[in-house]
N, C-alpha and C positions, 0 to 999 in steps of 0.2 A: 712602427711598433704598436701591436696592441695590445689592449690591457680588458681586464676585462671589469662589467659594472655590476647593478646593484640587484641586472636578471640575468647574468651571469654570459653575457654576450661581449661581444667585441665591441669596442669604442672605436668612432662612432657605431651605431647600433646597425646591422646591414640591414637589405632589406626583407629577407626573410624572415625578420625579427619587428618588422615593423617599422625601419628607419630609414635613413637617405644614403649610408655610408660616405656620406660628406658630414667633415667635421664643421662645418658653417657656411653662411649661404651669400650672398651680394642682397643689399635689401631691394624689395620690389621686382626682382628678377623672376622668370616664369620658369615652374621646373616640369620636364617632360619626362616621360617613363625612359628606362635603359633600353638598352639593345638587344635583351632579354628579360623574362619576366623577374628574375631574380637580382639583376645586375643593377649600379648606382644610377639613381635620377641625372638627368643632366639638365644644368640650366641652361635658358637658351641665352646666345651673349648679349650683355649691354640689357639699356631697359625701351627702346625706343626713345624718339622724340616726340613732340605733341604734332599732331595729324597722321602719324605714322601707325602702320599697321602691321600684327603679326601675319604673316604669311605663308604659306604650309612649302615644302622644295619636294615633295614628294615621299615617298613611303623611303625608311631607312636614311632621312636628313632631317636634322634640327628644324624648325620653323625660322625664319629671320625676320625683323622687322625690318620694315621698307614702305618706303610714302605711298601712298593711295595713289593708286592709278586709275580711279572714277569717281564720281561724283560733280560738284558744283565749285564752282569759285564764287563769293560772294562777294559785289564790290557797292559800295553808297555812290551815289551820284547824286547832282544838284544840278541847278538850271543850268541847259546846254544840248551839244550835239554832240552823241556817242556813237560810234561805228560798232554792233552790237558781234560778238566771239560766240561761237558755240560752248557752252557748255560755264559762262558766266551768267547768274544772277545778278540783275541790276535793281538794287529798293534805290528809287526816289526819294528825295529828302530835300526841305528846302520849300519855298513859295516862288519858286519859278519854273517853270513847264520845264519839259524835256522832251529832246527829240531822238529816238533811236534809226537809224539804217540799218536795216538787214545788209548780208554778206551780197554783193550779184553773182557769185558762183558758190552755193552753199553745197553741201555733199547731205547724202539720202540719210537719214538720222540724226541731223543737227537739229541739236535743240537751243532755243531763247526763252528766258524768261525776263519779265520784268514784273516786282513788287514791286507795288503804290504805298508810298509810307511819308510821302509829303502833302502839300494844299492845295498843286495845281496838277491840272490833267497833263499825259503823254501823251506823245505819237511814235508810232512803231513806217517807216515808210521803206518799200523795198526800191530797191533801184536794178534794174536790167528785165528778165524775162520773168522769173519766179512772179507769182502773187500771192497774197495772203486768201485763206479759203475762209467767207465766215458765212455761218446762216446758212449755206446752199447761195452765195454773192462770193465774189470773188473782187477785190481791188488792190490799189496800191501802197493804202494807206489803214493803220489800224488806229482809233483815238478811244482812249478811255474817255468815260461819261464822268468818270468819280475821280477825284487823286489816289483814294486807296484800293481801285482796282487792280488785280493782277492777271495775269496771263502765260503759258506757255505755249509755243510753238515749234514743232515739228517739221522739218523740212520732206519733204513725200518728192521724192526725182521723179517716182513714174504721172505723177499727176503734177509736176515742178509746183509744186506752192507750198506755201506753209500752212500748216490745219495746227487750230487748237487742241491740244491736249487737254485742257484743264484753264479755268477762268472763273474768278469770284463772280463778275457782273456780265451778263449778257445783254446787256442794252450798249455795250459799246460802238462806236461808228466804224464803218467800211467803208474805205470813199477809192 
């Protein structure tokens, strides 16, 4: 039933009038245009979860939220031996070294990183054919100089090694 208000329009107000023609809303809910330029806003459902992202389903569907499908995993580590994941972040933490293994069959775009955020240095060490590419030197072994040094690496198939993308300290060791 409508009734009309105080600009002499239908309740809820449509949207040629300036309104949603929705009589109330879910709070925090994202609302998107109609289906036409004149037609009622529609929210999109639910409000997501935390790390979850709106996502577009293409021209003529609602957006939906849904988990990220890129970025980083962040995980703290302390003294020990990690078998290092593409696409995890490892900070250091702690006064005891740590020692990372690279994958021995990594795939062309794998990325490592490890932040330095404890007191004793790491080592990054590959095992099988790959090497690590530093300087224009090539070894098996990567050692920060500093504990809060960082680094990321890039696996390269056509040259099989891993090259730095990006590193706070360049004085680290190649062995």
């Amino acid at each position: 039933m409508a009734t009309n208000n105080c600009i002499n329009t239908n309740f809820p107000v449509d949207v040629p009038n300036g309104g949603t023609t929705l009589a109330s809303l879910s709070a925090y809910s994202v609302l998107c245009g109609g289906t036409t330029s004149t037609s009622s806003v529609q929210p999109v459902v639910g409000t997501g979860t935390t790390q979850q992202v709106l996502v577009s389903n293409g021209a003529g569907a609602l957006p939906t939220f849904q988990n990220s499908a890129g970025g980083f995993t962040y995980t703290t580590v302390t003294t020990g031996t990690y078998s290092m994941v593409s696409g995890v972040v490892y900070i250091t933490s702690g006064s005891g070294a740590c020692i990372f293994n690279l994958p021995s069959s990594p795939s062309t775009g794998d990325v490592f990183q490890v932040i330095g955020n404890g007191s004793a240095n790491w080592t990054i060490n590959v095992t099988g054919t790959p090497l690590i590419f530093w300087k224009s030197t090539t070894g098996t072994h990567l050692q920060s100089n500093n504990p809060l040094d960082c680094v990321r690496l890039i696996f390269d198939g056509n040259s099989n090694a891993f090259d730095p993308i990006s590193q706070t300290n360049s004085n680290m060791v190649i062995g």
